[in-house]
ROPA-380529 format. One record per residue (C-alpha): z, y, x negated; chain. Coordinates in steps of 0.5 Angstrom, whole numbers, always signed. Layout:
BEGIN
+-------+-------+-------+--------+
:    up : north :  east : cadena :
+-------+-------+-------+--------+
:     Z :     Y :     X :      A :
...
+-------+-------+-------+--------+
This chain:
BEGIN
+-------+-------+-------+--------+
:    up : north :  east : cadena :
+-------+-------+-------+--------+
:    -6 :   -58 :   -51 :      A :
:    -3 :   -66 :   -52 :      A :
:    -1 :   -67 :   -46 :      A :
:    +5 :   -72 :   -44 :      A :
:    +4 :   -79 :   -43 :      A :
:    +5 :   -87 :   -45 :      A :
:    +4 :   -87 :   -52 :      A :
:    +5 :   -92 :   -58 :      A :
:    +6 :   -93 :   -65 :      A :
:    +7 :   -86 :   -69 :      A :
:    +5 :   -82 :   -63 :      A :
:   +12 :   -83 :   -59 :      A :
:   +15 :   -79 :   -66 :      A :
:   +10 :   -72 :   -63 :      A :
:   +12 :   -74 :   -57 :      A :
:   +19 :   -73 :   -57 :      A :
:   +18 :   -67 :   -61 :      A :
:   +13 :   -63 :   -56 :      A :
:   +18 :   -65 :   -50 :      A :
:   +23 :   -62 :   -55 :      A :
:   +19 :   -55 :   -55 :      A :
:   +16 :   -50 :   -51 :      A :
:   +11 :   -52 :   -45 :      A :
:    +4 :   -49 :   -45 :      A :
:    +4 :   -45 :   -37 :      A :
:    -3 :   -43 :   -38 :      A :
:    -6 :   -50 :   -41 :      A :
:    -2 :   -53 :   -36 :      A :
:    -4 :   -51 :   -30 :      A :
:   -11 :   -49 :   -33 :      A :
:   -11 :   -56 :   -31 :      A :
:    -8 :   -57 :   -24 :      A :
:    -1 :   -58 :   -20 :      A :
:    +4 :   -60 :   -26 :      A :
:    +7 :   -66 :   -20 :      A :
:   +13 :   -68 :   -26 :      A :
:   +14 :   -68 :   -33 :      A :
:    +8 :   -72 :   -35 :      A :
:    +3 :   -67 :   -33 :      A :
:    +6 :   -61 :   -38 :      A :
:    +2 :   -59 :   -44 :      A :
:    +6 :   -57 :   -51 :      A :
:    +6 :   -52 :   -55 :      A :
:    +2 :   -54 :   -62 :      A :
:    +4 :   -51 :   -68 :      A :
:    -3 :   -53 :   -71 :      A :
:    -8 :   -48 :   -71 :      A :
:   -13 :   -46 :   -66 :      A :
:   -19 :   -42 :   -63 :      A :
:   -17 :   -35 :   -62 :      A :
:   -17 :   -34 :   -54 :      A :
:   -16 :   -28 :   -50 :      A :
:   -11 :   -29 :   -43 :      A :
:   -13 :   -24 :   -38 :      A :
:    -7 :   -23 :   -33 :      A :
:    -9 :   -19 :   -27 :      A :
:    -2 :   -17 :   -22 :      A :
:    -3 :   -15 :   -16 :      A :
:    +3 :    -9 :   -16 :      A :
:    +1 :    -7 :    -9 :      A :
:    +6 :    -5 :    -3 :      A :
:    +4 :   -12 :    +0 :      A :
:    +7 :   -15 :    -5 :      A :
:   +14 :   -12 :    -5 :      A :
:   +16 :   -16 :    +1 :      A :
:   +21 :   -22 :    +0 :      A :
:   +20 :   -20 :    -7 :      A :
:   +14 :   -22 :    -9 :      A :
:   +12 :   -19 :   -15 :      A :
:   +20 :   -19 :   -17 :      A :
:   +19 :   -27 :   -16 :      A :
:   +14 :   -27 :   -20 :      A :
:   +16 :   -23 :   -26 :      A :
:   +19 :   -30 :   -28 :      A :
:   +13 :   -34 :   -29 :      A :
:   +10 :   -27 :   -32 :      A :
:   +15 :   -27 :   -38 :      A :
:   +14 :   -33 :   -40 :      A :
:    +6 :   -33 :   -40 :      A :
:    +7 :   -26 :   -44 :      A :
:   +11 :   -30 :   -49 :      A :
:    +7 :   -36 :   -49 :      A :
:    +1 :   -31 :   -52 :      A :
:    +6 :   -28 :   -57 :      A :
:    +7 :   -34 :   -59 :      A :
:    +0 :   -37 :   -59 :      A :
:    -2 :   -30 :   -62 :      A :
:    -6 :   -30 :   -57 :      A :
:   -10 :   -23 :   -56 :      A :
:    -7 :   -21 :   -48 :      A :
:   -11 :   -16 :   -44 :      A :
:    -7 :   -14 :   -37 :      A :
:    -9 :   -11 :   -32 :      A :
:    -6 :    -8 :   -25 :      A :
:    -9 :    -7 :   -18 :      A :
:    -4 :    -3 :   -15 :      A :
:    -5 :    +5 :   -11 :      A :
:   -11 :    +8 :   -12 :      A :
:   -16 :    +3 :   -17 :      A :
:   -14 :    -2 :   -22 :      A :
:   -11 :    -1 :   -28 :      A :
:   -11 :    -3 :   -35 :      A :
:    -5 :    -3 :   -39 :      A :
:    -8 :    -7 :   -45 :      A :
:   -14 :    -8 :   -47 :      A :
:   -14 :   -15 :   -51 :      A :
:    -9 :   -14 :   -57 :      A :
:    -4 :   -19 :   -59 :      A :
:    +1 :   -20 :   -55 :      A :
:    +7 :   -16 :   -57 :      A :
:   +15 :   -17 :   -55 :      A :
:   +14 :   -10 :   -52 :      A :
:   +12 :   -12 :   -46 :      A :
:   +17 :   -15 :   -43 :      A :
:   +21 :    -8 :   -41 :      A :
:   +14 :    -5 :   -39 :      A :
:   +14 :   -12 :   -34 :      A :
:   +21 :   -11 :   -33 :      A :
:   +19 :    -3 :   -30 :      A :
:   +13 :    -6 :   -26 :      A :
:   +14 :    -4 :   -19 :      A :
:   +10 :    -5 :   -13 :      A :
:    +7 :    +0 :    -9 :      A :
:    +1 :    +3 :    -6 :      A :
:    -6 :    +0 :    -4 :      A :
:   -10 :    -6 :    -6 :      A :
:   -15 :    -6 :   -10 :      A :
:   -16 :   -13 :   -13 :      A :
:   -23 :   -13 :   -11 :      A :
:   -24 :    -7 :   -16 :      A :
:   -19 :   -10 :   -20 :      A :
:   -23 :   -18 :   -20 :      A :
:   -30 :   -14 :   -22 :      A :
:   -28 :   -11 :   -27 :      A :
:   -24 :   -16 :   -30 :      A :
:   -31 :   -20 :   -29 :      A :
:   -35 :   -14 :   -33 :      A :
:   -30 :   -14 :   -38 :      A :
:   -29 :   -21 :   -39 :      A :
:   -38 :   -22 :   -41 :      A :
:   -37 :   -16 :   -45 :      A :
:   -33 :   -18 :   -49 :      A :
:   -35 :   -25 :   -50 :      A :
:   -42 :   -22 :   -53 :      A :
:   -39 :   -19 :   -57 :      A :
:   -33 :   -25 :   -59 :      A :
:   -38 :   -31 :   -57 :      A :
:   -32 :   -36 :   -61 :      A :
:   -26 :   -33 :   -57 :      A :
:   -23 :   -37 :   -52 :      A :
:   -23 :   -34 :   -45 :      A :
:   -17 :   -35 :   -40 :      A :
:   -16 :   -31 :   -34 :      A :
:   -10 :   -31 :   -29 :      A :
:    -9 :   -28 :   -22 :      A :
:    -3 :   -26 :   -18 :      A :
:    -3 :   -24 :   -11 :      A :
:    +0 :   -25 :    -5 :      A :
:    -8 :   -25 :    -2 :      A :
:    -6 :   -20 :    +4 :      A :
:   -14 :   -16 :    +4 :      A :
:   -18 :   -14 :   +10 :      A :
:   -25 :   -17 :   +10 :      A :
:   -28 :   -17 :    +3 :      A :
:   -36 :   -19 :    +0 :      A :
:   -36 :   -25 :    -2 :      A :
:   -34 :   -26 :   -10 :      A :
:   -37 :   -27 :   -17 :      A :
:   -33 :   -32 :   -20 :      A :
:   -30 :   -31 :   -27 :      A :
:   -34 :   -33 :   -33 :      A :
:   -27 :   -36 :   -35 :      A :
:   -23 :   -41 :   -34 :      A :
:   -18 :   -38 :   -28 :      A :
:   -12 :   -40 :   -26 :      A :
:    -9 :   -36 :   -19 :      A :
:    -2 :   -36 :   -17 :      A :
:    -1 :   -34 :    -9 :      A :
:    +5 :   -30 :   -10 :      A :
:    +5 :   -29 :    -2 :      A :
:   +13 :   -32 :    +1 :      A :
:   +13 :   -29 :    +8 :      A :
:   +15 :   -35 :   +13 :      A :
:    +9 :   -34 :   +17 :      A :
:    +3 :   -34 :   +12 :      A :
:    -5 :   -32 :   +11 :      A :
:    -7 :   -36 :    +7 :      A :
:   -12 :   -31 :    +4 :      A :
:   -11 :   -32 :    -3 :      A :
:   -13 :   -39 :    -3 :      A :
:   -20 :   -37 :    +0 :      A :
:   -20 :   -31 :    -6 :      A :
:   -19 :   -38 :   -11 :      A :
:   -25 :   -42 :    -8 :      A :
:   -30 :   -36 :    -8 :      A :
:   -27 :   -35 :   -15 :      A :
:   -27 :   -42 :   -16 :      A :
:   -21 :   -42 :   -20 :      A :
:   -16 :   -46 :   -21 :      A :
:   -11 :   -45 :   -14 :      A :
:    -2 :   -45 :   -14 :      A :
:    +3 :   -43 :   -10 :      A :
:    +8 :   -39 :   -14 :      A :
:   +13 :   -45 :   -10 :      A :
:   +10 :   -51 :   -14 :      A :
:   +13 :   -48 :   -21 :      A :
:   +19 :   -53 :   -19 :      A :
:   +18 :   -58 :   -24 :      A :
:   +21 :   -65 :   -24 :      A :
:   +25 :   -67 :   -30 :      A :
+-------+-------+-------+--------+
């Protein structure tokens, strides 16, 4: 994705048209903390590789304190819609209750899941452990046999976990986003992105600078 900068000549002309359009979320902070205008990427109407997002939420009964997940299903709508219209194929997984739960397996993403992530709810236990191995499996599976898809992986979770074994990371670009909000924090979210060795945001830092 373009990203925003100084630019001369006839680039200024795609520059005003790509700040005129929707921002790229995944590509943008794919790429870091975006700290103000000049750090987001834009959507390209161009064609592109077929990629493949895996979203895992964490839906557990942690993340419904301060509303956590509620706060979060912004920035989740605009991913889902993001993929639609990149014509992305979307896989969604869920870490909530007994074990993990696929909701979709790597089909193109669709308006109707925006009602789905309306009704998501959080409850239960927490198995984002579960949840990130087999996110891994899947996700080295699946490139045996799509070796041309591009693969992005993006996690939400307060982090709110007992003691865990140390992670494998992704096999993908991976971006987590920590959903925790309470006024005294864990911060073990941010230690499950360093083993992962993703790419780590608060949910807070998505206020961007005009």
């Amino acid at each position: 994705m373009p990203r925003v900068g100084k630019q001369s000549g006839s680039s200024r002309g795609r520059l005003r048209a790509a700040s005129a359009g929707r921002v790229a979320w995944l590509a943008t902070l794919l790429k870091g903390r975006p700290r103000q205008r000049q750090d987001l990427c834009w959507q390209q109407r161009q064609a592109q590789a077929a990629e493949l997002w895996l979203v895992i939420v964490d839906a557990s009964a942690s993340t419904r304190r301060y509303q956590a997940l509620a706060h979060s299903k912004g920035l989740l709508a605009e991913v889902f819609d993001q993929a639609y219209r990149q014509r992305a194929r979307l896989a969604l997984l869920t870490a909530s209750g007994a074990g993990p739960q696929w909701q979709r397996h790597g089909l193109k993403a669709s308006a109707a899941l925006q009602p789905w992530l309306q009704a998501l709810g959080a409850g239960g236990g927490t198995p984002l452990i579960a949840a990130l191995e087999q996110a891994r499996h899947w996700l080295l599976a699946r490139h045996k046999a799509h070796p041309q898809e591009v693969q992005r992986c993006l996690v939400f979770t307060d982090g709110r976990l007992q003691r865990w074994n140390a992670l494998h990371p992704m096999p993908c670009a991976t971006l987590l986003v920590d959903m925790e909000l309470a006024p005294v924090r864990l911060g073990r979210a941010q230690q499950l992105a360093t083993q992962l060795q993703a790419e780590y945001q608060h949910l807070e830092q998505f206020r961007i600078k005009d």
